[in-house]
Each structure stands twice: as C-alpha cells, then as structure tokens.
C-alpha positions, 0 to 999 in steps of 0.5 A: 523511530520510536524504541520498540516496546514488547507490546510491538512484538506481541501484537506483530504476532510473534510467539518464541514459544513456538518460534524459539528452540534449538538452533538449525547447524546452519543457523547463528544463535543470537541469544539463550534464555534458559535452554531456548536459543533464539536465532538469527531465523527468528529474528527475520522472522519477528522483522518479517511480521511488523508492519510495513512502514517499520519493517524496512526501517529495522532491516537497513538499520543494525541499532533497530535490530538490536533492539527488535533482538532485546524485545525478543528476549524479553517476551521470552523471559515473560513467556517461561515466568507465565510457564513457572505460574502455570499460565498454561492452566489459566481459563483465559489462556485455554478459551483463547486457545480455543478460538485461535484454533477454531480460525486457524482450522477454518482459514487454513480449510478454506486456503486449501478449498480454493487452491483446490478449486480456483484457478486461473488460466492464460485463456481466462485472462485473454477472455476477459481482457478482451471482454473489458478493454474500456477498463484498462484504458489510461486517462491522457495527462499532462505534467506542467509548472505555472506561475500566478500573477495578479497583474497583467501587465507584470504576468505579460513582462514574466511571460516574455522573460519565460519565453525567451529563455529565462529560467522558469523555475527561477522566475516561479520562485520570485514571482509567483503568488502560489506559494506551494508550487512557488517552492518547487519552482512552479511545478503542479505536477501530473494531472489528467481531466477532473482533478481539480483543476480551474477548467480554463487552466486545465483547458490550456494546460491540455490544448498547449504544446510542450514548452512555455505556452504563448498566451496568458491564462485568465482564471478567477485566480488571476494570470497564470504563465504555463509551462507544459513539460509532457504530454501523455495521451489517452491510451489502452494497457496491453494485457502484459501491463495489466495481467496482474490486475486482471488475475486478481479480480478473475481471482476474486470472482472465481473465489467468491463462486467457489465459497457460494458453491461450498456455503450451498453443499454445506447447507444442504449437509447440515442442520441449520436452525436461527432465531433471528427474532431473538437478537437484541 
C-alpha cells in the first residue's frame, strides 16, 4: 500500500475544519494543532470515508493509521494557513460554497421526501415475491476438475489410474495439458449451463454423477478425465433468502413513483420556461 498522501484525505471528503475541535470527555485526543484537537473520533471518521478496498487495510494495520493521523494533521495546518490568508473571502471558495449547499439542500430534501413517502411492507414483499417467483430461481451448477490429454490412449491409462483410487489432483498436476486448472489440481471450479464451456464437456460434466466420470470426454481440445465434486440443482430462493433484494427493488420502484409524483406537483406550482432550440 502506497503512503497515503493529503490529496487522499481531501478527496475521501474530510473537512477538519468542521470535523476537528474540542474533544468529547469520553473522546482520546490524538493531536493539537493550534487549539484544535483532533480526536480519536475523527480519525474513525477519516478511516470510515476512504474507499472500500483501503479502509479494511488501515483499520487492521496500526503503522496505516499513524499515517492516515499525519495526513490529518497536515490538512489541518493547511486549512488555518488557508485561514491566516483569508481563503474564506476567496470568490472560488464562496461559489463553491454555493453549490456544495444548493446539493447538500436538494439531496437532503429528497432524503427526507421519500422516508416520508416510501416504504416497504411485509405484505408488499409477499405480493411481489409471489408475482416474480421465476426471478428468483437458481440455475443448477456443478463443481468439477478435469484433466486434458491429447492421446487417447494415454488419457484411458490416466483415466484408469483415476478410477481406481489415484490421486487426481496429483495426476492433473503431472499430466494434464491445461496449464491454469493444471496448477490447481484440475479444479474449473463452479459453473452452471452457458458459461462458456465446450457443450460436450458441459453435457458430461452436467449428466456425470459425482466422482471420477467413467467415460472419456472428446472435445476439439482433445480427451478430457472428469471428476465431479457436487452437484446443485435447479432451485427457487425462498422469500427469506431473497428479502433483501426484493426490498430493494420494491424500493427503487416505489422511490422512482414518488419522485414522478413530486416532479408532477412541482410542475404544476412553478413557472417553467426552456429554450431548448438554444443549446449549442
């Protein structure tokens, strides 16, 4: 992980000017700069804004968050020199300003609009749940290792080995001439119908029981040995599984009407005029 520079910090949305100040009694401060404190707070909260793939980085690693607390500080001295200037008068900071509070205003206006508006009942779920059972329903799948041989011959030798007891993921290692599954012992991993897959191979793979399969397989590859390690059919995800994702698309929808419906009042309370033939 690369050190993390202010750049970081400022565009993981942390202002110290509005974050930083005098510490809560239950609070531990973590540094001064002039008379503000920064506190542990704080830095949960710089730790809580940085992107995902960082930010369980930093919270397992103590050296990362010394460094996210010196990046802290530093934005803090920037932020009382930009203050010594008079960067509160600038015009660039002021129009920002402007427009940071016209979107902080709408988004937190449409935030409270649709928890007024939008909600989600148990019935609601069972209504649609019941309407679009077909979408919750799981393709069948099958976890299975192969080993590739050009020879027949040879692949009936490897195939026999396999069958009666040997090693597969041994014998993949050693003989087989797909090199990426090779690696892992001939495992392909889990796959379901129309992934890709050569069909006689996935016709086999799909008709085999679990184990080594009997038969050769003929592909334009070349011979393939399969082993099938499980099966999972075809199956519909109960509501339970699937409430969470039901929620949220009964959800979307529900916000999607509620927003039309407001866009409709609004039209109808306001003057709206647009010159659309003026767009260059």
């Amino acid at each position: 992980m690369k050190k993390m520079t202010l750049r970081l910090c400022l565009a993981a949305g942390l202002t110290l000017g509005t974050l930083a100040g005098v510490a809560l009694a239950s609070d531990t401060v973590l540094a001064t700069v002039e008379k503000r404190q920064i506190t542990q707070q704080d830095l949960n909260r710089a730790i809580q804004s940085l992107p995902d793939e960082l930010r369980a980085q930093v919270r397992s690693n103590p050296e990362f968050k010394a460094q996210l607390l010196d990046e802290l500080v530093r934005q803090e001295m920037v932020y009382h020199e930009a203050q010594r200037q008079n960067f509160q008068e600038n015009e660039v900071v002021r129009n920002r300003l402007k427009l940071l509070e016209r979107e902080l205003m709408i988004n937190a206006f449409l935030e409270e609009y649709l928890s007024r508006n939008v909600s989600v009942s148990e019935q609601d779920l069972k209504e649609f749940y019941e309407r679009n059972k077909a979408r919750f329903v799981t393709q069948a799948t099958v976890a299975a290792s192969h080993i590739l041989l050009e020879d027949e011959q040879k692949a009936r030798e490897v195939l026999r080995r396999a069958r009666t007891g040997e090693n597969f993921g041994q014998l993949a290692r050693e003989h087989s001439l797909d090199p990426g599954s090779a690696r892992q012992e001939g495992f392909i991993g889990e796959f379901y119908r129309g992934q890709g897959l050569v069909k006689e191979f996935e016709d086999a793979a799909f008709a085999a029981e679990v184990g080594v399969h009997p038969e050769l397989v003929r592909t334009e590859f070349g011979y393939h040995i399969i082993k099938v390690h499980e099966k999972n059919p075809s199956r519909t995800v109960s509501l339970d599984e699937a409430r969470d994702r039901v929620t949220e698309i009964i959800a979307e929808e529900k916000q999607n009407q509620a927003l039309m419906r407001l866009i409709q009042e609004l039209e109808l309370r306001y003057s709206v005029r647009t010159h659309k033939d003026r767009i260059q």
